[in-house]
C-alpha positions in Angstrom: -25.2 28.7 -88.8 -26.5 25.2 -90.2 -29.5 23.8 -88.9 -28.8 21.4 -86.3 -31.3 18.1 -87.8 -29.5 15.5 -85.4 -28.9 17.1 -82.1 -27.1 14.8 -79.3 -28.4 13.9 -76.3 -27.3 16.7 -74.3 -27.4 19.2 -76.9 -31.7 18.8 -77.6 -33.4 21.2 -75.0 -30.9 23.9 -76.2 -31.1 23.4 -79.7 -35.1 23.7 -78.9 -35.0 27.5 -76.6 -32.8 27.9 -80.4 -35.2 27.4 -82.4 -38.1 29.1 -80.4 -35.8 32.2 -79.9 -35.0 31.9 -84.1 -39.2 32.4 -84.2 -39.7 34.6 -81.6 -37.0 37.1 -83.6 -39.1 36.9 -86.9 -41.9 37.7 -85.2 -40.5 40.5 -84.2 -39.3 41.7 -87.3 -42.7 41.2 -88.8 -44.0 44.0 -86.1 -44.9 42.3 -82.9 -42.5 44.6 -81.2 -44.0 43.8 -77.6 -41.8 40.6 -78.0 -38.5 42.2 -77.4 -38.0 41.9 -73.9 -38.9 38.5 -74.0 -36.4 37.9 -76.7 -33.6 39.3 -74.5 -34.6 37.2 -71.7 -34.6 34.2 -73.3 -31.7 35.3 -75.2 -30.1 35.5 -71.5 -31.2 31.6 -70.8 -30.0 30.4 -74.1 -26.8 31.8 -74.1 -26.1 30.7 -70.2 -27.4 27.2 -71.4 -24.6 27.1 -74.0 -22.2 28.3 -71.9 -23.1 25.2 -69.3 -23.5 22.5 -71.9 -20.3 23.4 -74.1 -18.4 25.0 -71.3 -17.4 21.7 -69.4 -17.6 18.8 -72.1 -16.0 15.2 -71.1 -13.9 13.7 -73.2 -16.6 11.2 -74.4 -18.6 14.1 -75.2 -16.1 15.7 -77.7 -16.2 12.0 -78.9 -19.5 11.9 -79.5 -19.0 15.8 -81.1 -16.2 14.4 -83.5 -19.3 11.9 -84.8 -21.7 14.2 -84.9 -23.6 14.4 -88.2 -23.9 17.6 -88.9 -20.4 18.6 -88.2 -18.6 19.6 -91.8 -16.9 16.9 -94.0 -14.5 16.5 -96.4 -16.2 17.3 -99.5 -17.8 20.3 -97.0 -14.1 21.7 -96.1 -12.9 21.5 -99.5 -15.8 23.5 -101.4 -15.7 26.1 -98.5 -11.3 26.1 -98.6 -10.7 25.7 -101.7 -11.3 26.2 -105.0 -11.4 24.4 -108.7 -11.5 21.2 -107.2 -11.3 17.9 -109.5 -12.0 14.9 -108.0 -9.8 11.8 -109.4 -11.5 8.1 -108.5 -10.3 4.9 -108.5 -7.0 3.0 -107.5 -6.4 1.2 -110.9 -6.6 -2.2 -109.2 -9.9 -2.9 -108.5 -12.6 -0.2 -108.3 -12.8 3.5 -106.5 -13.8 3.3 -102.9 -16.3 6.4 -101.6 -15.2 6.5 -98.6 -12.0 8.0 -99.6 -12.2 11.3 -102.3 -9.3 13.3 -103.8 -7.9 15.4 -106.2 -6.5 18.4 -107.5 -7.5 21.8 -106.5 -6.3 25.5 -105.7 -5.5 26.8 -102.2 -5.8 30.2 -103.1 -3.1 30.8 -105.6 -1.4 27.2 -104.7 -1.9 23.8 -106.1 -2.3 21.5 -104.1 -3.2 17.3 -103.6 -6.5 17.2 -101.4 -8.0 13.7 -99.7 -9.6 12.8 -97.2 -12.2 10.4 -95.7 -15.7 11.0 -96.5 -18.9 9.6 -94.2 -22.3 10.1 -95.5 -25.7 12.0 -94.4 -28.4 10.5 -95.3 -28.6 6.8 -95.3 -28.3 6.3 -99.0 -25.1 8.2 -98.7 -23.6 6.6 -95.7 -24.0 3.0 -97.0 -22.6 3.9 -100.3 -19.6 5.7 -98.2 -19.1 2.5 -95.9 -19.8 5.2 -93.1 -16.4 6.7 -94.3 -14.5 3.4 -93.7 -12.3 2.6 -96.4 -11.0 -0.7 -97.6 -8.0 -1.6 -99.3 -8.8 0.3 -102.9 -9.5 3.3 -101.0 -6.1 3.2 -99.5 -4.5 2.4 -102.6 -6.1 5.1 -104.4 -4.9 7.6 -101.6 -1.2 5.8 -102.0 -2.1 7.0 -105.9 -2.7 10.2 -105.6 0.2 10.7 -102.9 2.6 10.0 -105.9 0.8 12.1 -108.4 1.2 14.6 -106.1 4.8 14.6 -105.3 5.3 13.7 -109.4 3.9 17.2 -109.7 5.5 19.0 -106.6 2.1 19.5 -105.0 1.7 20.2 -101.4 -0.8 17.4 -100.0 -3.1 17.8 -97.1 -5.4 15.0 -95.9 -8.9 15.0 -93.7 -8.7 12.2 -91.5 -12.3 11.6 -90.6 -13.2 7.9 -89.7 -14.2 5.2 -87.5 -11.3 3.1 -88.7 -10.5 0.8 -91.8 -13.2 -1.5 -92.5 -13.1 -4.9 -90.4 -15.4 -7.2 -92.9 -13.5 -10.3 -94.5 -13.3 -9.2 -97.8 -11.2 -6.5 -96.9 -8.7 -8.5 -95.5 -8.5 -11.0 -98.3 -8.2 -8.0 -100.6 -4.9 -7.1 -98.6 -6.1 -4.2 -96.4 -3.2 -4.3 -93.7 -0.4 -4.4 -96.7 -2.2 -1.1 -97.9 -2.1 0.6 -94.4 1.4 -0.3 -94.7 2.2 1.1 -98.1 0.8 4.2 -97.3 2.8 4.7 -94.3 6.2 3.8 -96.3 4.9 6.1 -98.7 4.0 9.2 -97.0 7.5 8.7 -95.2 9.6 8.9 -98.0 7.5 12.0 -100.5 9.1 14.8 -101.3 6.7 17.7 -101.1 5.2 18.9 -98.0 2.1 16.9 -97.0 -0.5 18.0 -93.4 -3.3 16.1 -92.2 -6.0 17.5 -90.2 -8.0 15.3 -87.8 -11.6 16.6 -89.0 -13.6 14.1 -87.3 -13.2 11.1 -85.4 -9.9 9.8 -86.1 -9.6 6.2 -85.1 -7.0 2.9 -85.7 -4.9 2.1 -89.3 -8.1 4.1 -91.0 -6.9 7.2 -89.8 -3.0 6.6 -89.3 -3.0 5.8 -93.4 -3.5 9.4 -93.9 -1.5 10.6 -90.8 2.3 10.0 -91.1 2.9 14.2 -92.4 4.9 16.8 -91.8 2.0 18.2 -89.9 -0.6 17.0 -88.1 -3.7 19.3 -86.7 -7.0 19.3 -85.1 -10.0 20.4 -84.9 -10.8 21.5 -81.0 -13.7 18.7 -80.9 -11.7 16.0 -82.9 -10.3 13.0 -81.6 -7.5 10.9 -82.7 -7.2 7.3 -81.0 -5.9 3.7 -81.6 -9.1 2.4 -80.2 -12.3 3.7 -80.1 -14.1 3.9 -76.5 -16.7 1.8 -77.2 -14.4 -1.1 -78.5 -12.1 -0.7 -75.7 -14.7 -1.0 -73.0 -16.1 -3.8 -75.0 -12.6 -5.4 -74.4 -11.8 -4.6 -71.2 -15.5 -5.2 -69.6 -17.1 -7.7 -71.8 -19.3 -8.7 -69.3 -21.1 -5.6 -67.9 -24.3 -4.4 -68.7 -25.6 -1.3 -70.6 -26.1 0.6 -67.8 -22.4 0.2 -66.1 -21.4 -0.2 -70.1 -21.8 3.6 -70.4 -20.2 4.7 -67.8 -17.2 2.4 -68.8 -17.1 4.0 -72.3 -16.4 7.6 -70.6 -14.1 6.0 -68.3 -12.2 4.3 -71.6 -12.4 8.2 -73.4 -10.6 9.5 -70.8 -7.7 7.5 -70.1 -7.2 7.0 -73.9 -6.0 10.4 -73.9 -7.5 11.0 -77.6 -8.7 14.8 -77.2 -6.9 17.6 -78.9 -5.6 18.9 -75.5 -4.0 15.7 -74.4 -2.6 15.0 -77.7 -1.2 18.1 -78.1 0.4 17.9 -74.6 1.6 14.9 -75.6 3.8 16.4 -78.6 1.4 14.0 -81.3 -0.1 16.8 -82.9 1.4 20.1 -83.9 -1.9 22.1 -83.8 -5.7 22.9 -82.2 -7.8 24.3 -84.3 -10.3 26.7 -82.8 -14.3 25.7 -83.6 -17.4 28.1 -83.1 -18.6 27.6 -79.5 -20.4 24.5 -79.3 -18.6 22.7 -82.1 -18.0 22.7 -85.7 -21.5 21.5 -86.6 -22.7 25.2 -85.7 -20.8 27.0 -88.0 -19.2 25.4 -91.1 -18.2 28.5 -92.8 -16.4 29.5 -89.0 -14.7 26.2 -89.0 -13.5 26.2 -92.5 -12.0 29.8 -92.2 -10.2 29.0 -89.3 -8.8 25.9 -90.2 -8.0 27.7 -93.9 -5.5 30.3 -91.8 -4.1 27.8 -89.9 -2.8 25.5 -93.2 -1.9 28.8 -94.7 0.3 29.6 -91.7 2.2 25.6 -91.8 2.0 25.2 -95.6 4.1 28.2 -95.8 6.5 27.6 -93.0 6.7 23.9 -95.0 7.2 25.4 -98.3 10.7 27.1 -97.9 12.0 23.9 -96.6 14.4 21.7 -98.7 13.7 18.4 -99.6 16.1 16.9 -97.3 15.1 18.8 -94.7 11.4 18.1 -95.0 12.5 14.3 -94.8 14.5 14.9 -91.9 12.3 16.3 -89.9 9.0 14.3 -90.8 12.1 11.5 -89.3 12.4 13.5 -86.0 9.0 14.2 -85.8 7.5 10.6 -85.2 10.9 9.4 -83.7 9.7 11.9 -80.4 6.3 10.7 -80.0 6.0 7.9 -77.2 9.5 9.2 -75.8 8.8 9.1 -71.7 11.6 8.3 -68.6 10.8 6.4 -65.8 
C-alpha cells in the first residue's frame, strides 16, 4: 500500500474513512480494545465505498486513473521487476532527454534492453522530465538503445507512459516527426523480441515511438489513444463552456475507444494486465508482480521463435489492426 498524497476527485472521501480507519486500527493495537466493533463497521462502509467508486469507473475516469500521480512509473516498475539495472543517457546528437530512461538490466536470470517514458513527482522532477514528454533526442536515444539491444541479442520491453511527444517549436526544428518515424522503421525491422506495456496514459507519436512490438500489454486502468479527450473535445467543441466542456471530455473518452477493454476487443493489444482494486496507485509492489508474470509468460513464448518468424508476425500483427467490413 502507498500513501495516496494526490487523491482524484472522486477518490477523496474514501481515501479520508482510509485514513481514519488506518488510525482507529493503531489505536487499537495500542490497547483501546473498545474500538473494535467500530473498526469493523467502518471497515463495512469503507470497503462498500470502494466497491461503488472503483466498481463502475467511466472511461474518463480510468483516464484520469492512467494520470494519476501516484500510480508507479518507469523507474518504479523497473526497481520492483528487475534487477542490476544501468541506466545509459544520451542519444549522441545532441543531449539526453529525461523524459525517456533506459538501459541494461536482468529479468530474473535474462538480459534484457529496458525503456520507457518517465513523468515526474514533485514539481522539480516533472519540469526536468518535460512531464514525461520527450523530444526528438529522447527518441533518438530510445532508437539507440533499440540497436544496442538487438547488437547484443537482448529482449527489449518498453513503458509507454506519456501525454504525447512534446508540441513546443524547438522540437520540431530539431526534427521530432523524422524521429517518430525512425523509431517505427526501426522497431519493425529488430531482430530480438521487443514488448511494450502501456503503464500510464498512452497518447499520440509519444507513445506509438515505443509501441510498434511483438507485444503489446496494459495495465487494466491504462489508456492508449491517438488523441487525448481533452484535445479532442477542444477540437470538436471549441466553443463550449467549462461546464458543457466536461461533459464533452467523457463523451470524447468514450467514443475514442482508448480503455484496455475496448482495445483489446479491438485486436490492438494482446494483453490486460490485472491492477489491485482501485488502481495501480494502491499497490505498487501488486502491480509490478502482476505485470512481471505476465512478460515472463510472452517473453518466453517470444523467445523460441526464429528470427524470421518474429519479423513475420510483428508483419501480421499490425497488418490486422483497423481490418473492419462494411
Amino acid at each position: 500500500m502507498v500513501n495516496i498524497t494526490n487523491p482524484l476527485e472522486f477518490e477523496r472521501e474514501l481515501v479520508v474513512q482510509e485514513t481514519e480507519l488506518e488510525e482507529l486500527k493503531v489505536k487499537i493495537e495500542n490497547g483501546e480494545l473498545s474500538l473494535r466493533d467500530e473498526y469493523d463497521r467502518r471497515e463495512k462502509r469503507v470497503k462498500k465505498l470502494r466497491q461503488d467508486i472503483y466498481g463502475k469507473l467511466t472511461p474518463y475516469q480510468r483516464v484520469q486513473l492512467s494520470r494519476h500521480f501516484d500510480r508507479p512509473f518507469t523507474l518504479d516498475l523497473i526497481g520492483r521487476i528487475f534487477t542490476g539495472f544501468v541506466e545509459l543517457h544520451g542519444d549522441r546528437l545532441y543531449r539526453d532527454d529525461p523524459a525517456i530512461v533506459g538501459g541494461t538490466a536482468c529479468f530474473g536470470d535474462m538480459p534484457v534492453m529496458v525503456i520507457g517514458h518517465q513523468r515526474g513527482r514533485s514539481t522539480l522532477e516533472r519540469v526536468e522530465r518535460n512531464f514525461g514528454m520527450p523530444q526528438p533526442e529522447g527518441y533518438r536515444k530510445a532508437k539507440r538503445l533499440f540497436h544496442l539491444g538487438e547488437k547484443f541479442g537482448l529482449p527489449i520491453i518498453c513503458f509507454i507512459d506519456t501525454q504525447g511527444a512534446y508540441p513546443g517549436v524547438e522540437a520540431e526544428e530539431r526534427g521530432q516527426a523524422e524521429a517518430i518515424a525512425r523509431n517505427l522503421l526501426v522497431l519493425s525491422e529488430l531482430e530480438v523480441p521487443v514488448i511494450s506495456v502501456v503503464i500510464g496514459e498512452g497518447g499520440s507519436g509519444g507513445a506509438l515511438a515505443l509501441g510498434l512490438t511483438d507485444r503489446i500489454l496494459m495495465l487494466e486502468n491504462a489508456c492508449y489513444s491517438v488523441i487525448s479527450p481533452e484535445a479532442c473535445a477542444s477540437i470538436l467543441w471549441r466553443d463550449l463552456k467549462e461546464p458543457e466542456m466536461v461533459e464533452k471530455r467523457a463523451y470524447a473518452a468514450e467514443m475514442l475507444q482508448l480503455t484496455a477493454e475496448n482495445l483489446d476487443r479491438l485486436g490492438v493489444i494482446d494483453e490486460i494486465v490485472k491492477e489491485p482494486f482501485g488502481g495501480a496507485h494502491w499497490s505498487h509492489q501488486e502491480t509490478a508482480a502482476n505485470l512481471s508474470k505476465a512478460l515472463h509468460k510472452h517473453l518466453g513464448e517470444l523467445e523460441v521463435l526464429t528470427k524470421e518468424e518474429l519479423l513475420n508476425r510483428r508483419y501480421e500483427k499490425f497488418r490486422r489492426i483497423g481490418v473492419f467490413t462494411e
